[in-house]
C-alpha positions as CSV (number, residue, x, y, z in Angstrom):
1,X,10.2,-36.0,0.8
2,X,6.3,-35.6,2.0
3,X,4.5,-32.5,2.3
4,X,4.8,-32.1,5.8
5,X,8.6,-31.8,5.4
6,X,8.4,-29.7,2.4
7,X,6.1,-27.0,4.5
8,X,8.2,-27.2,7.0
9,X,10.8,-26.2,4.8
10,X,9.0,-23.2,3.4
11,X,7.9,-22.4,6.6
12,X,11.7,-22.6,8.2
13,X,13.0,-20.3,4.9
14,X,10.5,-17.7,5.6
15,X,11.3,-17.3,9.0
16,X,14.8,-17.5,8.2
17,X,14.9,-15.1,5.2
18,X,11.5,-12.8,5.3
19,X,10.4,-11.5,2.5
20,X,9.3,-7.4,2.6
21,X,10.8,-7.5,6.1
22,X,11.6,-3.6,6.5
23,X,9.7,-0.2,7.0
24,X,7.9,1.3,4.1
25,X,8.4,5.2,3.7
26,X,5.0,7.0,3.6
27,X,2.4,4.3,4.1
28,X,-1.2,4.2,3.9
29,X,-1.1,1.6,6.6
30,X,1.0,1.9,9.6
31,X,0.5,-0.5,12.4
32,X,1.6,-2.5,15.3
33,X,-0.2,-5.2,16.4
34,X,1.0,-7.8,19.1
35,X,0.0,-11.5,20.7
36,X,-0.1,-10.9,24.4
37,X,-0.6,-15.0,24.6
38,X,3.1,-15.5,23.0
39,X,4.6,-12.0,22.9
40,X,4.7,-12.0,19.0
41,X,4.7,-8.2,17.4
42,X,4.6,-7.2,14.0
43,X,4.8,-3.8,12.4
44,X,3.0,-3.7,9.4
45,X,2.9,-0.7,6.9
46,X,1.6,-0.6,3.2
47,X,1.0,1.3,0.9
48,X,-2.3,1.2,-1.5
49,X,-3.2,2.7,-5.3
50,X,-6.5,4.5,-5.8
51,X,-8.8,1.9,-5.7
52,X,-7.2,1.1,-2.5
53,X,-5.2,-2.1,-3.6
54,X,-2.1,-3.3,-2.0
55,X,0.9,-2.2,-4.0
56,X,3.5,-2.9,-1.7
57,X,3.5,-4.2,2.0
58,X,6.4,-4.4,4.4
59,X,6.7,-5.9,8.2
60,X,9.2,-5.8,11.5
61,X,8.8,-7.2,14.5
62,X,9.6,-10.2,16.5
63,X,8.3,-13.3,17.0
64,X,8.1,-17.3,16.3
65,X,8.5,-19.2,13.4
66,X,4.8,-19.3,12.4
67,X,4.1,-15.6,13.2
68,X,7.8,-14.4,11.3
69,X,6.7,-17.3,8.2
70,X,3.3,-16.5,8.4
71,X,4.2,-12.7,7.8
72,X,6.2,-13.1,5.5
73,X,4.2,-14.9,3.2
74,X,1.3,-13.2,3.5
75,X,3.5,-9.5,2.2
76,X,3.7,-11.8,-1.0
77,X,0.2,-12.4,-1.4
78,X,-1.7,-9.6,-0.1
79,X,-0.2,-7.7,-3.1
80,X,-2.7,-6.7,-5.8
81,X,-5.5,-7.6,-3.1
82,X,-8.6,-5.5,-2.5
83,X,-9.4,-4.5,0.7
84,X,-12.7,-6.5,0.4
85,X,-10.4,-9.3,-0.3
86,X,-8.2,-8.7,2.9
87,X,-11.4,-8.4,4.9
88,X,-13.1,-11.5,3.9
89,X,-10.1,-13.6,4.1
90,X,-9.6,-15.7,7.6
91,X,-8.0,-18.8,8.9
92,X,-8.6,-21.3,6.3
93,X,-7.1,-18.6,3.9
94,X,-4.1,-18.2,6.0
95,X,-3.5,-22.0,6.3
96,X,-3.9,-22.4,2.3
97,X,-1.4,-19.8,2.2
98,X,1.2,-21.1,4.2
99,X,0.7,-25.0,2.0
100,X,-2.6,-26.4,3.9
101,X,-1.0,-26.9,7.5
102,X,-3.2,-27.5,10.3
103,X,-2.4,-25.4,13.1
104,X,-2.3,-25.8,17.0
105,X,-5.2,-23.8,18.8
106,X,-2.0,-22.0,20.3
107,X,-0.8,-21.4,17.0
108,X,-4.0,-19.7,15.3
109,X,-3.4,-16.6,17.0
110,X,0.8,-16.5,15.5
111,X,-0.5,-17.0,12.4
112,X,-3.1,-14.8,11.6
113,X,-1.2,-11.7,13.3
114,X,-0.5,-10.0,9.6
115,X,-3.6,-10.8,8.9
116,X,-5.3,-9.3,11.7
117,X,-2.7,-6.3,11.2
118,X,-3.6,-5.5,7.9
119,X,-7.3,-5.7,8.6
120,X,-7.3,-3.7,11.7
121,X,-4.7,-0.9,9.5
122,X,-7.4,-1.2,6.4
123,X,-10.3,0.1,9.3
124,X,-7.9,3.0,11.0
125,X,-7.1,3.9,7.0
126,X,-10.7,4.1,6.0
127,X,-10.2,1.5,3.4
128,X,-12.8,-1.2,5.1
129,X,-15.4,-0.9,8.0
């Protein structure tokens, strides 16, 4: 099996089996964001320690596989991350993340939808400007 299948894999598990899909009770973070291009929404809430960490993050929502995978794995990583972290993190972060795939100009947007969540919820929180 090559990589390509093996991400694929991963990719198809996530989507099929999210990990932290749910609603968190009292978040520090509570957001919806959507993709207006491909109808993609996530609802992303967190919650953070004193030095404004991630201890736990959780997301809903709807979309396709590389928006639902995407999500998913990035709930696993973005735990114990600073909000300096979160902010300076971008596409080539995202791709790592989900095994080095190249993405589709269509698909940029699908996959860097938690990410842009959880940036745009740091801002509202106060957490990063």
């Amino acid at each position: 099996m090559n990589n390509d299948s093996l991400y694929r894999e991963q990719m198809l598990d996530h989507y099929h089996n999210p990990q932290n899909f749910g609603e968190l009770e009292a978040p520090d973070i509570d957001i919806e964001l959507d993709n207006p291009t491909c109808g993609d929404m996530i609802h992303l809430t967190a919650r953070l320690d004193d030095d404004g960490r991630v201890i736990a993050v959780k997301f809903e929502g709807h979309g396709c596989v590389i928006s639902t995978a995407s999500s998913s794995m990035f709930t696993e990583f973005a735990i114990g991350k600073t909000p300096e972290e979160l902010k300076a993190m971008g596409l080539a972060e995202i791709q790592e993340m989900m095994g080095g795939i190249r993405l589709s100009m269509g698909r940029i947007k699908c996959a860097l939808l938690p990410l842009n969540a959880m940036q745009e919820g740091l801002k509202e929180s106060g957490e990063a400007s």
